[in-house]
FITOR-743224 format. One line per field, with one value per residue (C-alpha): residue number from 1; chain; x, y, z. Coordinates in steps of 0.5 Angstrom, whole numbers. Example, Ala and Ser with C-alpha at 12.3 -4.5 7.8 and 13.67 -1.06 7.14 Angstrom:
// residues 2
num: c(1/2)
chaine: c(A/A)
xx: c(25/27)
yy: c(-9/-2)
zz: c(16/14)
// end
This chain:
// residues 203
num: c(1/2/3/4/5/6/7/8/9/10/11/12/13/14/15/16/17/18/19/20/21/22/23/24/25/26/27/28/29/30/31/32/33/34/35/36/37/38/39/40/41/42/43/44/45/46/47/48/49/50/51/52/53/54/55/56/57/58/59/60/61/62/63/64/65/66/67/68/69/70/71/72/73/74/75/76/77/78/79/80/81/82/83/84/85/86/87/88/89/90/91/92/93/94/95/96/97/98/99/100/101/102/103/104/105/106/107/108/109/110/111/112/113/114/115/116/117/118/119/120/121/122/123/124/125/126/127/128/129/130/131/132/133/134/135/136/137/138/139/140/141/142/143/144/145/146/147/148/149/150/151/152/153/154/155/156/157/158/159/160/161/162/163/164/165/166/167/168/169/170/171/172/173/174/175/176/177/178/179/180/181/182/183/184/185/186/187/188/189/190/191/192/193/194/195/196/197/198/199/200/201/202/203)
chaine: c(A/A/A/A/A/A/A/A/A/A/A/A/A/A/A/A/A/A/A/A/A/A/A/A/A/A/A/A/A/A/A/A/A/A/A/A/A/A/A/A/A/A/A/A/A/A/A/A/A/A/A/A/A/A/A/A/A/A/A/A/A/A/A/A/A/A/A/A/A/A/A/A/A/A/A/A/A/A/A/A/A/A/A/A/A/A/A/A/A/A/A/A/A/A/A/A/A/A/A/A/A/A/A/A/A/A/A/A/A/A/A/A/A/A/A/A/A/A/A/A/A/A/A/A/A/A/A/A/A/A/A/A/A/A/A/A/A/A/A/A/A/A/A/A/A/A/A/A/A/A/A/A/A/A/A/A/A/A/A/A/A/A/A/A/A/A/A/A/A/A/A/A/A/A/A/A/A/A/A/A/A/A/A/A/A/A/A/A/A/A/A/A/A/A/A/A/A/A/A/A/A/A/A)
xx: c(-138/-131/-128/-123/-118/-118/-113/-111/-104/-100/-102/-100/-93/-93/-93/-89/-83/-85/-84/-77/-75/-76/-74/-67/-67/-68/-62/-57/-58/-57/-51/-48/-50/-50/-42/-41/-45/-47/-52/-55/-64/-69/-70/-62/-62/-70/-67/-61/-66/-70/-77/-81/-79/-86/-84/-78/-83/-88/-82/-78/-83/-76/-69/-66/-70/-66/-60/-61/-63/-57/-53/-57/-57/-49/-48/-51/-47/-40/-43/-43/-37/-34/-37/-35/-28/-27/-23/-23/-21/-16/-8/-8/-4/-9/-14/-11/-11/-18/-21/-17/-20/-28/-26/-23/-29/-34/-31/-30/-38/-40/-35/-40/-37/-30/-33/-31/-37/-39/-40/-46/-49/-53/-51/-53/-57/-52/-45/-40/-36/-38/-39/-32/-26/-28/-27/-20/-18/-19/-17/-10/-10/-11/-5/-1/-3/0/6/5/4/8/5/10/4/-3/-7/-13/-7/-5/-13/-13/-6/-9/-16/-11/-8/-14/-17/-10/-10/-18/-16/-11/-15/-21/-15/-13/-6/-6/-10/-15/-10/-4/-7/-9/-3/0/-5/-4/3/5/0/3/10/6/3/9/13/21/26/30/37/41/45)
yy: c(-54/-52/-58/-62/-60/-53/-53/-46/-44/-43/-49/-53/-50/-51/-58/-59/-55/-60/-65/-63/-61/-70/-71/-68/-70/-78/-77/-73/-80/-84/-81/-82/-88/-92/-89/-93/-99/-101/-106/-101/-102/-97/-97/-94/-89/-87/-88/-83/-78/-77/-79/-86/-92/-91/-84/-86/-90/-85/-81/-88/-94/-99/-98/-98/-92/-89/-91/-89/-82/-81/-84/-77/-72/-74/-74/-66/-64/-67/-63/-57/-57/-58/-52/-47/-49/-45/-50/-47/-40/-40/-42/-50/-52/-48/-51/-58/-58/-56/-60/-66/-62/-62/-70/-71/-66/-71/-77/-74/-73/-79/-84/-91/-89/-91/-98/-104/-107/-100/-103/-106/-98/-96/-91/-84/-82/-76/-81/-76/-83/-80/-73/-71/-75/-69/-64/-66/-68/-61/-58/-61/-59/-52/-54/-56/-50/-45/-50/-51/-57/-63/-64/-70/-75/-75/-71/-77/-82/-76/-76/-84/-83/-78/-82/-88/-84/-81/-88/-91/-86/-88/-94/-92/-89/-94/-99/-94/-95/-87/-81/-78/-71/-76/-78/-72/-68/-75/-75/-68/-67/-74/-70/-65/-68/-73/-67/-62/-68/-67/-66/-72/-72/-73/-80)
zz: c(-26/-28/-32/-28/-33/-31/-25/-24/-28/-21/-19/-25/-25/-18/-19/-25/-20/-15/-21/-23/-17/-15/-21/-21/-13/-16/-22/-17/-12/-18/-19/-12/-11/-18/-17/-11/-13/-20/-17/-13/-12/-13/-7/-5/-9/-6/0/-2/-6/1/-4/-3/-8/-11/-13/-17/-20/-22/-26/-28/-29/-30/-27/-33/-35/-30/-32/-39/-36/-33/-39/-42/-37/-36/-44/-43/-39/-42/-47/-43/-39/-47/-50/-44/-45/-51/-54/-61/-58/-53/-55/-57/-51/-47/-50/-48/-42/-42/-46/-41/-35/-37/-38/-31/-27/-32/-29/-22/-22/-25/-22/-25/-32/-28/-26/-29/-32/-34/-41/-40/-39/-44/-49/-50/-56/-57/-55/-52/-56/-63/-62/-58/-62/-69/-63/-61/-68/-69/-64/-65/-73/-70/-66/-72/-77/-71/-70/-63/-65/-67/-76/-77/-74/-77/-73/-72/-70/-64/-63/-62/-58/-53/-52/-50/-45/-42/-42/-38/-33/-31/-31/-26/-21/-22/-19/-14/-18/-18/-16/-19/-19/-20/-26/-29/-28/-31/-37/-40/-39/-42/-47/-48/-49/-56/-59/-59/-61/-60/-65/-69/-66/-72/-74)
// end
């Protein structure tokens, strides 16, 4: 008698494919749904996967085991759209605008993290919040040794500046104060202007 555990190989992978496929259907409705509704059900975002609510259980035994693994699949693909950018290569101001513009298309795909009482979102393991001001903090020294950008100000002050920006122009459109286009163009150039700085005017 073939032992239980004996299930053929392509029967396994397939299973797992219909799994992975469940799963990614289950975050990606999340995403959408928790983006227009922070207090969305499981059954909501079921309803949106096209899966039964006993389906997102199987996968998510709670909705904050959801949430806590969107928060991580969201914190990957910061990661990725960051690493794709070429920031360490391209010309600093180039690398600027990328580095605003990966932020932006974040933001774009999660719209939750523009929502008010995103606080009470967990965090992530890999916090973009840690791991990203040391990338913009060097981008902008890389900046200041080619001279495109201003070395009168410590490049960690101008890290904290141009996150203050980018914090400011997503509050505007969280409030419907500006586009998310207007507010992009807004960001990086008011971005530009901080980082190249202007000449003193002498007295």
């Amino acid at each position: 008698m073939a032992d239980s555990h004996d299930t053929p190989a392509p029967r396994r992978r397939r299973r797992r494919s219909d799994a992975r496929r469940s799963i990614d259907a289950i975050l990606d409705a999340a995403r959408v749904v928790l983006g227009e509704r922070l207090d969305a059900s499981m059954e909501d975002i079921a309803a949106t996967a096209g899966v039964t609510r006993q389906t997102v259980y199987a996968h998510f035994p709670s909705r904050d085991a959801l949430v806590a693994a969107l928060v991580e699949a969201a914190a990957a693909e910061y990661a990725a759209l960051l690493d794709e950018a070429g920031l360490d290569t391209a010309p600093p101001a180039d690398a600027m605008a990328r580095f605003l513009g990966a932020g932006w298309r974040f933001l774009d795909r999660y719209p939750l993290l523009l929502n008010a009482a995103a606080d009470r979102i967990p965090r992530p393991e890999s916090d973009p919040h840690d791991l990203v001001p040391p990338l913009l903090e060097r981008l902008i020294r890389r900046g200041q040794h080619a001279g495109d950008f201003d070395a009168s100000l410590p490049a960690a002050w101008l890290t904290a500046a141009v996150f203050g920006l980018q914090h400011t122009a997503a509050a505007q459109v969280a409030t419907g104060r500006l586009t998310a286009h207007e507010a992009e163009t807004l960001c990086l150039e008011s971005t530009l202007r901080l980082c190249r700085g202007q000449p003193r005017r002498e007295s």
